[in-house]
C-alpha positions as semicolon CSV with decimal commas, in nm:
position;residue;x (nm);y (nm);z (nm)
1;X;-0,548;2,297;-0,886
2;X;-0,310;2,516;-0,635
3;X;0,026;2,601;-0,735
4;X;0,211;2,317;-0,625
5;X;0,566;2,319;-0,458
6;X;0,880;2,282;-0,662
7;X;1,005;1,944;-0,648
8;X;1,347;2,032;-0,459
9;X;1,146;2,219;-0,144
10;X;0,893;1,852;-0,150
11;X;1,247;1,603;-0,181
12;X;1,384;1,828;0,122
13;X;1,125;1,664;0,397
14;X;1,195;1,338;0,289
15;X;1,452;1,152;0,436
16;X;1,761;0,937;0,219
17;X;1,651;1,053;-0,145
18;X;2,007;1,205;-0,256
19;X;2,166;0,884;-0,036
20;X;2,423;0,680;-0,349
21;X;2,426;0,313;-0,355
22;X;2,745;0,064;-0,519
23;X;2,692;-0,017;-0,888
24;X;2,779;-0,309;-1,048
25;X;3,105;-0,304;-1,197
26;X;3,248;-0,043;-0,969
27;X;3,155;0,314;-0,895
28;X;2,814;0,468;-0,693
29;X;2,563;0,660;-0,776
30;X;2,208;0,845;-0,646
31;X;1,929;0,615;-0,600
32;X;1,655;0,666;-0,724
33;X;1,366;0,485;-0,570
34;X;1,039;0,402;-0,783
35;X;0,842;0,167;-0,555
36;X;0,680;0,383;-0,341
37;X;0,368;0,176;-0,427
38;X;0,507;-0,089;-0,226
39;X;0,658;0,134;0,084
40;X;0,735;0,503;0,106
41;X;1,040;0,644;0,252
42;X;0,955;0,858;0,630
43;X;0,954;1,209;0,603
44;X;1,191;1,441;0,779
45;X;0,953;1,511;0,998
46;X;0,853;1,228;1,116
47;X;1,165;1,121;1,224
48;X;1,237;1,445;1,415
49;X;0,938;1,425;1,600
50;X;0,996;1,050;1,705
51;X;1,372;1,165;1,800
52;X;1,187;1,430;2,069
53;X;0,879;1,168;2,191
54;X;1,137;0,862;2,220
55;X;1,298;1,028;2,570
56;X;0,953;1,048;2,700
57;X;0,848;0,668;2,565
58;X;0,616;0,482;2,802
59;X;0,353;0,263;2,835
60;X;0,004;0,379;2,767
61;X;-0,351;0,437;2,969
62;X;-0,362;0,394;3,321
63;X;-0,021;0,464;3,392
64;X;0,015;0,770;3,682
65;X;0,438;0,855;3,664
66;X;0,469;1,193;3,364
67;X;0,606;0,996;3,108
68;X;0,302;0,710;3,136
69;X;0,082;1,067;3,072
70;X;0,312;1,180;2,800
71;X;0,290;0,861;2,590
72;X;-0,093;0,825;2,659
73;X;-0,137;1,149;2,564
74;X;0,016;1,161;2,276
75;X;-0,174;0,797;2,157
76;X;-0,489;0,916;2,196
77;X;-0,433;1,225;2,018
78;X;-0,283;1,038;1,739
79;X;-0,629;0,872;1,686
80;X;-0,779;1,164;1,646
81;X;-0,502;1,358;1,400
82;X;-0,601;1,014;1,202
83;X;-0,977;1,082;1,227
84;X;-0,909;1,388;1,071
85;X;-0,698;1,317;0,808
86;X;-1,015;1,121;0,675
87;X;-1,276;1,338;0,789
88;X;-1,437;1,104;1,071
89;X;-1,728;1,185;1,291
90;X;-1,555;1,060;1,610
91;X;-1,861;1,126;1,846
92;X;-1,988;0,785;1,632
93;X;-1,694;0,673;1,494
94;X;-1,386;0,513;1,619
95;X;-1,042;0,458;1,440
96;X;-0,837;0,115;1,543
97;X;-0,447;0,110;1,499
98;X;-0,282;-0,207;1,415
99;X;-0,015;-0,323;1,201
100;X;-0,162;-0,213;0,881
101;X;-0,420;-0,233;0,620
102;X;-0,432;-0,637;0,565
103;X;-0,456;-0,640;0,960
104;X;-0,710;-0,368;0,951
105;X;-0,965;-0,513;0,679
106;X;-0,931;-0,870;0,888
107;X;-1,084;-0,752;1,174
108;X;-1,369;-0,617;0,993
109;X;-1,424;-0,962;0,825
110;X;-1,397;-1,098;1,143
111;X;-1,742;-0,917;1,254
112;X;-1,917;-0,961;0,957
113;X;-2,228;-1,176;1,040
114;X;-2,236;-1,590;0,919
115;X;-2,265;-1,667;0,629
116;X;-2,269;-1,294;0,499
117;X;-2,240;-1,158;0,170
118;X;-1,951;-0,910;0,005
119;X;-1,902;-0,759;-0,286
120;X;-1,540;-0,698;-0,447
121;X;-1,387;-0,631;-0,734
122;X;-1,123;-0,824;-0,960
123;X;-0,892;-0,515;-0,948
124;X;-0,835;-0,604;-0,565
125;X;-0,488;-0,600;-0,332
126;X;-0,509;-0,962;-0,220
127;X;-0,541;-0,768;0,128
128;X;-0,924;-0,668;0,033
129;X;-1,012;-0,963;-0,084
130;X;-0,886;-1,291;0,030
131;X;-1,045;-1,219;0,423
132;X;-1,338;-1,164;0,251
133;X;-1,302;-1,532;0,118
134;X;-1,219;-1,646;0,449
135;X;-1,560;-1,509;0,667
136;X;-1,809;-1,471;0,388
137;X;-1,976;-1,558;-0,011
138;X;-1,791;-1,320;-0,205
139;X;-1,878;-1,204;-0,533
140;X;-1,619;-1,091;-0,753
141;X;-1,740;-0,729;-1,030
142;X;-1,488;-0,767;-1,309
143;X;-1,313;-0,487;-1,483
144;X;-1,274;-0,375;-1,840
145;X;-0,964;-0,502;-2,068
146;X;-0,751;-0,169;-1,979
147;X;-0,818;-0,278;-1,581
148;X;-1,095;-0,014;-1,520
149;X;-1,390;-0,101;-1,313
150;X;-1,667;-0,247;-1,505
151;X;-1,974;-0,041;-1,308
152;X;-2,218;-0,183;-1,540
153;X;-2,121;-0,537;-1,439
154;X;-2,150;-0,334;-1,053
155;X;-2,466;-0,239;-1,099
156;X;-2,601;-0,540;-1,245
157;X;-2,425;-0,728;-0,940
158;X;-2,603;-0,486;-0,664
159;X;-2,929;-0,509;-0,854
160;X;-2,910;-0,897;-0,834
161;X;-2,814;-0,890;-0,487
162;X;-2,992;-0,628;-0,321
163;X;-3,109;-0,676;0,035
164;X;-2,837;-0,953;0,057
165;X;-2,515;-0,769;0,078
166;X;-2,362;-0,732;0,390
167;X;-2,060;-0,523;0,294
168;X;-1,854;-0,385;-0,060
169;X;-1,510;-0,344;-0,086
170;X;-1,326;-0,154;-0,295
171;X;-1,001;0,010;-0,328
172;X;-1,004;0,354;-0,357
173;X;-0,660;0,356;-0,614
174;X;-0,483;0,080;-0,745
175;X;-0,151;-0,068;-0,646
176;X;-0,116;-0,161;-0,994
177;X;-0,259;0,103;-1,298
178;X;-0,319;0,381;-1,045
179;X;-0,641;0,397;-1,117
180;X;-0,878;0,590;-0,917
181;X;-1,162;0,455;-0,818
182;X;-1,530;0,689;-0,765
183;X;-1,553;0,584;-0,422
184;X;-1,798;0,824;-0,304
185;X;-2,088;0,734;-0,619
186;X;-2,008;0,365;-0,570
187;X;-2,098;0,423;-0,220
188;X;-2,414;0,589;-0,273
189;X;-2,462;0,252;-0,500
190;X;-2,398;0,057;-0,223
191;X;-2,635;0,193;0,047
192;X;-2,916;0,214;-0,168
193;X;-2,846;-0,188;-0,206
194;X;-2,898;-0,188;0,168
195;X;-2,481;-0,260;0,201
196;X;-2,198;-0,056;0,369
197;X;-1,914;0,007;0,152
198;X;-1,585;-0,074;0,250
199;X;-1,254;0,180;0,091
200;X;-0,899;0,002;0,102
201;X;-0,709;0,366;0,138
202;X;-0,388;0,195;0,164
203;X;-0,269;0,360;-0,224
204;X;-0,473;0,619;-0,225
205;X;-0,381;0,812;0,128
206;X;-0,057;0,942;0,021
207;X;-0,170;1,070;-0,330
208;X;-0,496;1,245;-0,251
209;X;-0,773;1,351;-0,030
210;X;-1,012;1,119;0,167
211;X;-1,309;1,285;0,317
212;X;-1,545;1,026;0,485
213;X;-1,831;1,212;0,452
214;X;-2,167;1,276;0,718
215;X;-2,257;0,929;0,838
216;X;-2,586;1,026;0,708
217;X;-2,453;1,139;0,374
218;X;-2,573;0,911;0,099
219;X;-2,207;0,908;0,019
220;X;-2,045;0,822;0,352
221;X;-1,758;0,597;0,332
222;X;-1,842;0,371;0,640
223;X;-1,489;0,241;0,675
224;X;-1,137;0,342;0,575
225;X;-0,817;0,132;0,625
226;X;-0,477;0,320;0,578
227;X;-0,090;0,157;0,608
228;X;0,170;0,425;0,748
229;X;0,425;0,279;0,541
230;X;0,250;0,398;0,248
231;X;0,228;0,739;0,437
232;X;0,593;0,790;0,491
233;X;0,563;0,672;0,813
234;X;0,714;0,323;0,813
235;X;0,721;0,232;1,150
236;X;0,451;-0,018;1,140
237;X;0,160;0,077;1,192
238;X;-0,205;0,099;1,034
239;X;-0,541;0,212;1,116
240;X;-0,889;0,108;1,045
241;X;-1,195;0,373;1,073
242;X;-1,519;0,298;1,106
243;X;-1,877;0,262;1,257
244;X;-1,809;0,241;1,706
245;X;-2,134;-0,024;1,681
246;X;-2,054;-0,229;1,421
247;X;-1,694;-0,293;1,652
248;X;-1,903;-0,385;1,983
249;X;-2,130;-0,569;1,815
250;X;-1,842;-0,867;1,847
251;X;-1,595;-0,922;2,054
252;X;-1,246;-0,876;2,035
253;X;-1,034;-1,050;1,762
254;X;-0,712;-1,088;1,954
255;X;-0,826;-1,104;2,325
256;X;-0,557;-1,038;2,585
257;X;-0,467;-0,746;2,837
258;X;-0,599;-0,410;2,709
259;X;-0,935;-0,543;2,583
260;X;-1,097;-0,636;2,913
261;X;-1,292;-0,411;3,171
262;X;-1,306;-0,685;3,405
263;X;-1,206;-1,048;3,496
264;X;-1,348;-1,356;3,664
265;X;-1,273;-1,721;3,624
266;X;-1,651;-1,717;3,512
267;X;-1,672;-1,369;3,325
268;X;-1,524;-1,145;3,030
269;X;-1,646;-0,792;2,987
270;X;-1,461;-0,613;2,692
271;X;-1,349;-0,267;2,680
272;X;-1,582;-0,049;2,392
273;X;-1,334;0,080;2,097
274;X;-1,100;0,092;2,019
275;X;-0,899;-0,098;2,327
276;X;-1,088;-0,404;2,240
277;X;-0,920;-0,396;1,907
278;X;-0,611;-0,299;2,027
279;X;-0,463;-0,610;2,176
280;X;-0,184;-0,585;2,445
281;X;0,038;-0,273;2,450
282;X;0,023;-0,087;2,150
283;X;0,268;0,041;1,875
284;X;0,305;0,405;2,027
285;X;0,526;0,541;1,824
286;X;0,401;0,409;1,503
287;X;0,106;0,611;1,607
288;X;0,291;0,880;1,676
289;X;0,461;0,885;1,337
290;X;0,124;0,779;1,142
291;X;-0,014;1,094;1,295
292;X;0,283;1,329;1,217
293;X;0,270;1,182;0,858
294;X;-0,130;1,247;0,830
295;X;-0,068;1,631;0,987
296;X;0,258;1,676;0,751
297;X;0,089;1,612;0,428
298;X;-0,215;1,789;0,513
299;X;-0,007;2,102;0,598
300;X;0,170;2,013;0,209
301;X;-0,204;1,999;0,059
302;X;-0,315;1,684;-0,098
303;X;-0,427;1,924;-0,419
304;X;-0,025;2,021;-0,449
305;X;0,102;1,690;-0,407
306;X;-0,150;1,561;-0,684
307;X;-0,118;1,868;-0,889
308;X;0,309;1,765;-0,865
309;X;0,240;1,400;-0,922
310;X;-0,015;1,444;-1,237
311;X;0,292;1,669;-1,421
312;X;0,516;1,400;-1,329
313;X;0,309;1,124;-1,435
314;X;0,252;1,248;-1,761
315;X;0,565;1,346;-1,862
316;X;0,690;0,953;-1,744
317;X;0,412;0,850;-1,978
318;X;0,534;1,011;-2,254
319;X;0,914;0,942;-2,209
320;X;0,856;0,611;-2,158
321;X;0,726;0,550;-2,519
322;X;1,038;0,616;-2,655
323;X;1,195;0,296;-2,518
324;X;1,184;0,067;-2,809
325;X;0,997;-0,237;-2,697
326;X;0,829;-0,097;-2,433
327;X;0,459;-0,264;-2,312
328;X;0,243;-0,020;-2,103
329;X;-0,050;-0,139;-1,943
330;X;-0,355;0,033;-1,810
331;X;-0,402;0,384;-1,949
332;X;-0,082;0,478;-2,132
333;X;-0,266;0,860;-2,208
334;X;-0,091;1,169;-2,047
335;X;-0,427;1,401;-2,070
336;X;-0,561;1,098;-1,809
337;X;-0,340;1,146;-1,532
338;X;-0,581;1,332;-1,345
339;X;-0,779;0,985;-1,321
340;X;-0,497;0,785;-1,158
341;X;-0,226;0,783;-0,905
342;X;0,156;0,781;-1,004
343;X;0,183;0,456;-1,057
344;X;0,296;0,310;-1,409
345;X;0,300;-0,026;-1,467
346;X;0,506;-0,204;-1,796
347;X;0,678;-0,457;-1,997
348;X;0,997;-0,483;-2,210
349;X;0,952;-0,741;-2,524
350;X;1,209;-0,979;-2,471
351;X;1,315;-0,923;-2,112
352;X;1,191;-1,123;-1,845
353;X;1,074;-0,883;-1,583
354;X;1,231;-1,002;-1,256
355;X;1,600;-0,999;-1,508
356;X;1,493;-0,645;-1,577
357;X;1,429;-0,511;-1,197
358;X;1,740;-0,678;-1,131
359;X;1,943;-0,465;-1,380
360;X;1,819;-0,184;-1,272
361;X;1,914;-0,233;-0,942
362;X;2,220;-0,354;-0,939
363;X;2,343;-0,152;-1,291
364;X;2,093;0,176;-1,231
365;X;2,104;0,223;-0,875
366;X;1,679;0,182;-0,950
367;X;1,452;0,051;-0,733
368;X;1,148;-0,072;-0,910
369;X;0,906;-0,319;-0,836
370;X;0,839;-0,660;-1,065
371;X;0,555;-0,935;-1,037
372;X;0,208;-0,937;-0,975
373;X;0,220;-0,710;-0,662
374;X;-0,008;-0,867;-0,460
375;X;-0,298;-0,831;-0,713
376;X;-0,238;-1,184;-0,911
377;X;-0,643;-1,188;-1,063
378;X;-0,585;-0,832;-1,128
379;X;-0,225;-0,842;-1,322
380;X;-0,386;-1,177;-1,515
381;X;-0,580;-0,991;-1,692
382;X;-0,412;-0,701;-1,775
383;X;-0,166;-0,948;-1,942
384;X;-0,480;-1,078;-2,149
385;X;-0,399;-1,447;-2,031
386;X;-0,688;-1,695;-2,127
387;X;-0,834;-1,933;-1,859
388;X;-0,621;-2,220;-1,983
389;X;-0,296;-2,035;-1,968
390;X;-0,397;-1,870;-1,607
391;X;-0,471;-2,262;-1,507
392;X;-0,158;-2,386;-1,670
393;X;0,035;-2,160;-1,458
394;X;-0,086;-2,211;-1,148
395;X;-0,028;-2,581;-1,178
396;X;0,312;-2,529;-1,285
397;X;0,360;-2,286;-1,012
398;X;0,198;-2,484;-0,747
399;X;0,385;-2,821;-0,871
400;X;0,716;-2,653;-0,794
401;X;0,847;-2,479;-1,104
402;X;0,929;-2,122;-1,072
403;X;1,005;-2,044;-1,418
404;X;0,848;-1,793;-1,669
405;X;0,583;-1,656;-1,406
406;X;0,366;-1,386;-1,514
407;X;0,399;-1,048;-1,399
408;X;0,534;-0,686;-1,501
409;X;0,760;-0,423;-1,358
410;X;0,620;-0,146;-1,147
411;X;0,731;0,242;-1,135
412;X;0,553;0,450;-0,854
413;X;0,631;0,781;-0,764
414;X;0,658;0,979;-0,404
415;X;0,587;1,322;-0,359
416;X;0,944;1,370;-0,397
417;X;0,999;1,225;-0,693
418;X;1,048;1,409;-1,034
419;X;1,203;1,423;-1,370
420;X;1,555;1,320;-1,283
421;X;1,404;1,023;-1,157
422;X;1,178;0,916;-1,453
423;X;1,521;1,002;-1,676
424;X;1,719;0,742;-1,499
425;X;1,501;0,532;-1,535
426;X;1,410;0,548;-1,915
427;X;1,800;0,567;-1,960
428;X;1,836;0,227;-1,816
429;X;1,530;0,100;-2,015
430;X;1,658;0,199;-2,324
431;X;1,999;0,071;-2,273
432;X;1,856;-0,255;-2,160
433;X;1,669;-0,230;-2,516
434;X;2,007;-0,242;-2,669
435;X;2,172;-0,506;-2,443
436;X;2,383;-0,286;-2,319
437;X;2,443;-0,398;-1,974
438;X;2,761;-0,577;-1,841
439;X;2,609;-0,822;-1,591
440;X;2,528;-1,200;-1,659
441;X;2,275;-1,311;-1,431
442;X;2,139;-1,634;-1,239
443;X;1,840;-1,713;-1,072
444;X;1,872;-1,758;-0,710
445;X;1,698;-2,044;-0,491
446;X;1,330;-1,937;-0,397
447;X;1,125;-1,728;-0,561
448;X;1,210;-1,493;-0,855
449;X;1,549;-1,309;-0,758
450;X;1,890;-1,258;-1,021
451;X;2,167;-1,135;-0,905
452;X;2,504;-1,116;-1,127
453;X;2,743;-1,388;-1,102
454;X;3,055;-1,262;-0,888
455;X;2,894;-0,994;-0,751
456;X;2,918;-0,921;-0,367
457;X;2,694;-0,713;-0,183
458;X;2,950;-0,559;0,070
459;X;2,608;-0,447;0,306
460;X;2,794;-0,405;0,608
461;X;2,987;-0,049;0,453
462;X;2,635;0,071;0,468
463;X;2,428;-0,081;0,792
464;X;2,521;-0,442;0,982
465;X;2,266;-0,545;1,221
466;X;2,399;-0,535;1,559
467;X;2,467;-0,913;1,750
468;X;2,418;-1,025;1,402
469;X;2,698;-1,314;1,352
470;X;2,998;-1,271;1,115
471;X;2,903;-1,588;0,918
472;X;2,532;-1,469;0,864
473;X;2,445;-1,564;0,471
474;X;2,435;-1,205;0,261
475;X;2,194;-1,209;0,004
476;X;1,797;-1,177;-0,084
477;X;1,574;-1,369;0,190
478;X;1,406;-1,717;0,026
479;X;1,037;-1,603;0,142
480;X;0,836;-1,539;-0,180
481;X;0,733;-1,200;-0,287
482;X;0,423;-1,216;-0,460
């Protein structure tokens, strides 16, 4: 690979890493933020180029006054910085913003034809798979014990179905072992099945390359879905690329102003693509900032940031198995980094892993990630459950009781991250080990939070909501988190 940037010059263009947060029992100290799996932070600049469009913010397409032009430039060009970030052919392809990936693969279900059939994969984002469920017969390949693709049970799957398959989905790294997926053979796979293949980007954008391909490359990836806020752009928005006639071959999914041509009480025509998947005025400067984020780590060099984030990853792997106790999951080799993302998921024997997130929050100044992360068939079986235990949970679950849920804690890394981080963190692991940590904690109401009796988060030092009212309840939100 390229020589890759020190880690200081990449944590520079990031904004907030070196920001300290209030520890428990008195005292602050620099966060150190390990879930970039779940959002990243925005890069420097992204901000400073929404800080010089925001003066010039207008409303898009068909406006005449400078700034109308401005804004509508700068939309449309933001499509196409996106198109090539993933090498699209946009004279027959089109890319679709939107909120983000979940919103993105949902309007491709919603064209899929009745009573079509797609192939997924048990190592899924609920995201790529549960639309799926919703518009179509979905059949499910199942991975290996360590959570790799099975491609035998793929091929067997595609063999069985051939001729049938309307569409496969796959993610292209996972939000959970980092795996990388071989995107481009399984689409070959696919299209000689007579199928298009579909590539949930959303983990894999910000960690490495993503070349489309020719549309008439036996290796084309017909559509790509990407979230910003994976991007270190989080100002949602997402975008979906993909085939211009598979989009007007139905009509709009949200119909509304922006997706019409024309109007009668007795006639629709839609716009082509992508207005008539862009529903009523559009996030402009999410697009903005998706497209600064795209040109911004293209001008870094995917190969660098991997080449950083493989050296990272490995020496996390191996730090972490001195913390007595400690459960890794997926592939726990450092000479197989090059095969995943930096994403590193774990258990500690006899700490429940919501308690353990929760310490290192609120005693570490760490933010890590704990659960099933949207990936509940997925997580399952990397915890080995059997069918019976799986169903007992989910009745217990269902039926209202909260306690002892599956799940495991989550460490991701930015491309700002490095070895101070993955210190902290094993630091706090080890001392949690001991039982050396000064907090007792309580469940909360809803789903799966502790926080240490006494403790007040004093949030308004660091950022109040304006209009918000003085009696507003502090504390985590009762929505789940799955």
């Amino acid at each position: 690979m390229a020589d890759v940037k020190t880690a200081p010059d990449l944590r520079s263009m990031v904004l907030g890493v070196d920001r300290e947060v209030p520890l428990l029992g008195g005292g602050r100290t620099r966060y150190v933020y390990l879930d970039n799996a779940a959002s990243t932070p925005a890069l420097v600049s992204v901000a400073e180029a929404l800080e010089r469009f925001m003066p010039y913010y207008s409303s898009v397409h068909r406006g005449t006054g400078f700034k109308s032009r401005l804004s509508t430039r700068a939309y449309d060009d933001a499509h196409r910085v996106v198109a090539r970030f993933v090498g699209a052919d946009t004279a027959t392809n089109t890319v679709i913003f939107g909120k983000n990936s979940t919103e993105a693969i949902n309007k491709v279900s919603h064209c899929l034809p009745e009573d079509a059939l797609v192939v997924s994969t048990c190592m899924e984002h609920h995201s790529n798979d549960l639309p799926w469920r919703d518009h179509a017969r979905v059949v499910h390949v199942g991975v290996t014990p360590e959570g790799r693709l099975d491609e035998e049970d793929f091929d067997r799957k595609l063999a069985r179905f051939a001729g049938e398959i309307e569409l496969v989905a796959v993610t292209g790294a996972s939000n959970v072992t980092g795996y990388l997926q071989p995107v481009h053979r399984l689409a070959r796979k696919a299209h000689e099945a007579g199928a298009r293949i579909l590539v949930d980007c959303a983990q894999l954008a910000p960690h490495r390359p993503i070349d489309m391909l020719a549309d008439d490359h036996p290796e084309h990836l017909d559509f790509v879905v990407l979230s910003a806020h994976k991007m270190y752009a989080p100002y949602g928005t997402g975008a979906l690329v993909g085939p211009r006639e598979y989009f007007l071959r139905c009509g709009p999914d949200y119909s509304g102003g922006g997706t019409v041509k024309a109007v009668t009480l007795d006639h629709v025509h839609w716009h082509g693509v992508p207005d008539r998947g862009e529903a009523g005025s559009p996030n402009v400067p999410g697009a903005v900032a998706m497209a600064v984020a795209a040109s911004t780590l293209m001008e870094i060099g995917m190969d660098r940031i991997a080449a950083h984030e493989a050296r990272l990853t490995a020496y996390a792997l191996n730090r972490l198995m001195e913390v007595p106790g400690m459960v890794l999951y997926g592939s726990s080799d450092p000479d197989e980094v090059e095969e995943r993302v930096g994403v590193i998921p774990f258990n500690l024997e006899g700490v429940y892993h919501f308690l353990l997130t929760a310490i290192l929050g609120y005693e570490g100044g760490i933010g890590a990630r704990s659960g099933c992360f949207c990936a509940h068939p997925y997580v399952l079986s990397l915890l080995g459950l059997s069918p019976a235990e799986i169903e007992g949970w989910r009745t217990r679950f269902v039926g209202g009781d909260e306690s002892g849920l599956p799940g495991m804690v989550r460490m991701s890394f930015g491309l700002y991250s490095n070895e101070d981080d993955v210190d902290r963190m094993v630091e706090m692991l080890r001392r949690v080990a001991a039982g050396d940590y000064v907090g007792r904690y309580r469940k909360t109401p809803g789903l799966c939070m502790f926080v240490p009796e006494g403790y007040e988060d004093r949030m308004e030092t660091y950022f109040r909501l304006q209009g918000c009212p003085e009696d507003a309840t502090e504390g985590a939100s009762t929505l789940p988190e799955s």
